[in-house]
C-alpha positions in Angstrom: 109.1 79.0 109.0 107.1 81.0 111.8 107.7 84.8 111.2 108.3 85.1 114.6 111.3 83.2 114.7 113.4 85.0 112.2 115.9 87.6 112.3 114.9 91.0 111.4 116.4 94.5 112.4 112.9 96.6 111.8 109.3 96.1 111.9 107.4 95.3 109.2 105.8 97.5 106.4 102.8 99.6 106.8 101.9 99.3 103.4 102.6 96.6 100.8 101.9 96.7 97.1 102.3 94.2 94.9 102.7 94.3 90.8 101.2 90.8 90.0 103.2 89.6 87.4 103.6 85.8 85.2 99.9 84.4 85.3 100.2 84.4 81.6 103.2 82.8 80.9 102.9 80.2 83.7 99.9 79.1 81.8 101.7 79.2 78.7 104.5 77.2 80.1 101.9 74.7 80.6 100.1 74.6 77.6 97.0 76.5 79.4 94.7 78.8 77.9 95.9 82.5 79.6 92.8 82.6 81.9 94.0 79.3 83.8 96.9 81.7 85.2 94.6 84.3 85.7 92.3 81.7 87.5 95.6 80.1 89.8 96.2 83.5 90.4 93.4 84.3 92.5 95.6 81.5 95.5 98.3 83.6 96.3 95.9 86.3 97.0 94.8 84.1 99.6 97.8 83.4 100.8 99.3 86.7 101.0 96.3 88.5 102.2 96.4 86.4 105.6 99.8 86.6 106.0 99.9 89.8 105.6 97.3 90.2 108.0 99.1 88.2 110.3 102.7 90.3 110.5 101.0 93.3 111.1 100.5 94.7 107.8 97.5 97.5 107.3 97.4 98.0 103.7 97.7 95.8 101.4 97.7 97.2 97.5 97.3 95.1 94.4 97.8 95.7 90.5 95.1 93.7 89.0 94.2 95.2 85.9 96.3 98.1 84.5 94.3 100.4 81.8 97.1 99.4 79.2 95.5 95.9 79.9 92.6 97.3 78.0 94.8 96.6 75.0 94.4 92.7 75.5 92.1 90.5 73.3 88.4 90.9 74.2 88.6 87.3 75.6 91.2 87.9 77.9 89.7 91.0 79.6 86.2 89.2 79.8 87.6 85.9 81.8 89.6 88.5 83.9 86.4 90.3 85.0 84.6 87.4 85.0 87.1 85.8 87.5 87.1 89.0 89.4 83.4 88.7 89.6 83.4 85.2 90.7 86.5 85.6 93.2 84.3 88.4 95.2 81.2 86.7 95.1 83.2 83.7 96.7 85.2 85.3 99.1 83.7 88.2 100.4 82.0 86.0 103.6 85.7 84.9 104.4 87.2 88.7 104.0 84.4 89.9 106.1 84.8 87.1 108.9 88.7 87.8 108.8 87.5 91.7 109.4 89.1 92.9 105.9 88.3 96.1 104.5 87.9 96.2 100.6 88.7 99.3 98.5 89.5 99.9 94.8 91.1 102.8 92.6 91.2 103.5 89.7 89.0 104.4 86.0 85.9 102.2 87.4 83.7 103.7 85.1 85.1 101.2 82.3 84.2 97.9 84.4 81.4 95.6 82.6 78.5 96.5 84.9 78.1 93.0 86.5 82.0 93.2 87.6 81.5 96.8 89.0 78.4 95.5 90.7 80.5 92.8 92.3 82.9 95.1 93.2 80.7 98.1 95.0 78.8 95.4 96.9 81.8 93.7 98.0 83.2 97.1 98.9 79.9 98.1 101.2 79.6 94.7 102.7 83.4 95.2 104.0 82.8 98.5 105.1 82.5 98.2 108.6 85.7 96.2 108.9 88.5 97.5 110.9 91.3 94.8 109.7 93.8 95.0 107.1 93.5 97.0 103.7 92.9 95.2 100.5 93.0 97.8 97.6 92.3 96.7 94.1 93.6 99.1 91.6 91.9 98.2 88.7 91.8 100.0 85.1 94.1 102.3 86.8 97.3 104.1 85.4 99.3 106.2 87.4 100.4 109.1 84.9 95.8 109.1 84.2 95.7 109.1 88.1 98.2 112.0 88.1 96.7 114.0 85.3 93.0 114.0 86.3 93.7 114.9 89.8 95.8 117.9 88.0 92.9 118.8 86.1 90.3 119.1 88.8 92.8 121.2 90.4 93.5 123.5 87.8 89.3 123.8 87.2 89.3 125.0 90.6 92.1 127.9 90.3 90.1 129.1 87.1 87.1 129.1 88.9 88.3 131.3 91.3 87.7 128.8 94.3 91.3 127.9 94.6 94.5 130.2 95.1 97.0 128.4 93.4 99.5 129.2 95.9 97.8 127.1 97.8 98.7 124.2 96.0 101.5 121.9 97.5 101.8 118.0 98.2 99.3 117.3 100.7 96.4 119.2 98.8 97.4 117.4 95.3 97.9 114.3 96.9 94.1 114.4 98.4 93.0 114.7 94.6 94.2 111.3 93.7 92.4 108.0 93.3 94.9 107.0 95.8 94.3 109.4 98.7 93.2 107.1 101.6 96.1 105.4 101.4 99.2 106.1 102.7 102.4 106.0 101.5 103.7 102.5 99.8 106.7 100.8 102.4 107.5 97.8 100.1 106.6 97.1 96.4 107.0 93.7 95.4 107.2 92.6 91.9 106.9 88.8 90.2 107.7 87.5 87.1 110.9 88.7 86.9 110.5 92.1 85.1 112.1 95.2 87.2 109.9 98.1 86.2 107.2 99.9 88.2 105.0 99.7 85.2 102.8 103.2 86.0 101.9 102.0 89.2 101.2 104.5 92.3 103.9 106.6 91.1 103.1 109.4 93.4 103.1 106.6 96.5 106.1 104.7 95.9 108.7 107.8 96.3 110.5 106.4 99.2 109.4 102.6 98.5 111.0 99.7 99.0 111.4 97.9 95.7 112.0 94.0 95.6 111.9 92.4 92.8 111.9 88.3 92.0 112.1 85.5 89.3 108.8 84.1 90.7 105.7 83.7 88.5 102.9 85.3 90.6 101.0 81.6 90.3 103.8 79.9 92.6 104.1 83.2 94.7 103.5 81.7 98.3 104.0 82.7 101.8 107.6 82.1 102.1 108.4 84.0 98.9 106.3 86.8 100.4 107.9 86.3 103.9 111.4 86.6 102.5 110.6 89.8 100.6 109.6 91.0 104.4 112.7 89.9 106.0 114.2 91.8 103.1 112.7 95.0 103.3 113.3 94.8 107.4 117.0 94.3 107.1 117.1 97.6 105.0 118.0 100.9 106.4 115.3 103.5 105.3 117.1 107.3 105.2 114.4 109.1 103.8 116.7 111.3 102.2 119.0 111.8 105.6 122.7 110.8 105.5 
């Protein structure tokens, strides 16, 4: 179904993240080595990435390797990074064609050094693009994101350079990985799970939170376009009565 032809009370979310969830088990399910779902996985990106685009959305967030993912089996987190490699090599003529700007957050420091090689070229080559937001938060933990920006904070009061009255949201909030990106509208889990799973914790405050059944593999456009009608059929308060 067109999203222009359904019923919706508000406009569509700013920023969408999404907690990628079930590649595993849908391989599993299928009598697949793990890195098959990891490798069908890279589809609904696709997918949601251009209709995303489409509906207006700017941003466009997703959890692709937590750093408690670091506790996998060495084989797991070398196909992942190996398919991350591969996926930007392929795709980054079509993102920059479709005028999508790449980012990433999170520990990069940890990649191999041919995946964060993919990644910072992919990230330059996009540069200049003016579309949607795709954000790949990558080794990243919330609580670590939280806790570093803390620290170079508090370095900066003992040094003298930094009144610590003068901390409040806004200049905390331009310490984190996540800085340039504004606050999360809609989170969107798969898999079935309903936990956040130490992701943006400081930008999901006044999120949306939807949450479905779906293995991320068989996440298409209409599952994603019915957690949009969703989220627009909600009344947002903010906190107001």
């Amino acid at each position: 179904m067109d999203a222009s032809s359904r019923e919706n009370h508000g406009p569509p979310p700013g920023h969408v993240a999404v907690i990628m969830d079930g590649n595993g088990r849908w391989a599993e399910a299928r009598g697949l080595p793990r890195s098959e779902g990891h490798r069908a996985g890279a589809e609904p990106v696709r997918t949601l990435l251009k209709c995303a685009a489409r509906l207006g959305v700017r941003h466009l967030t997703l959890y692709a390797f937590s750093s408690e993912n670091w506790q996998r089996s060495p084989e797991e987190i070398g196909s992942l990074f190996t398919l991350l490699a591969r996926y930007l090599d392929s795709e980054t003529a079509e993102l920059l064609s479709s005028g999508v700007r790449l980012n990433a957050i999170g520990d990069l420091s940890r990649l191999p050094g041919p995946s964060l090689a993919a990644l910072r070229d992919a990230v330059e080559a996009l540069s200049g693009n003016e579309g949607i937001t795709l954000t790949l938060a990558i080794s990243y933990g919330s609580r670590a994101e939280i806790a570093q920006a803390a620290a170079r904070l508090a370095a900066r009061a003992a040094a003298g350079a930094l009144p610590p009255e003068d901390i409040d949201e806004g200049l905390f909030a331009s310490e984190l990985w996540s800085a340039a990106l504004p606050d999360v509208d809609l989170l969107i889990r798969t898999g079935g799970d309903k936990r956040v799973s130490n992701f943006l914790l400081w930008k999901i405050a006044y999120a949306e939170l939807y949450f479905t059944d779906t293995l991320w593999p068989d996440f298409g456009e209409e599952d994603f376009l019915k957690a949009i009608d969703d989220f627009r059929s909600r009344e947002r308060r903010f906190g107001r009565a």
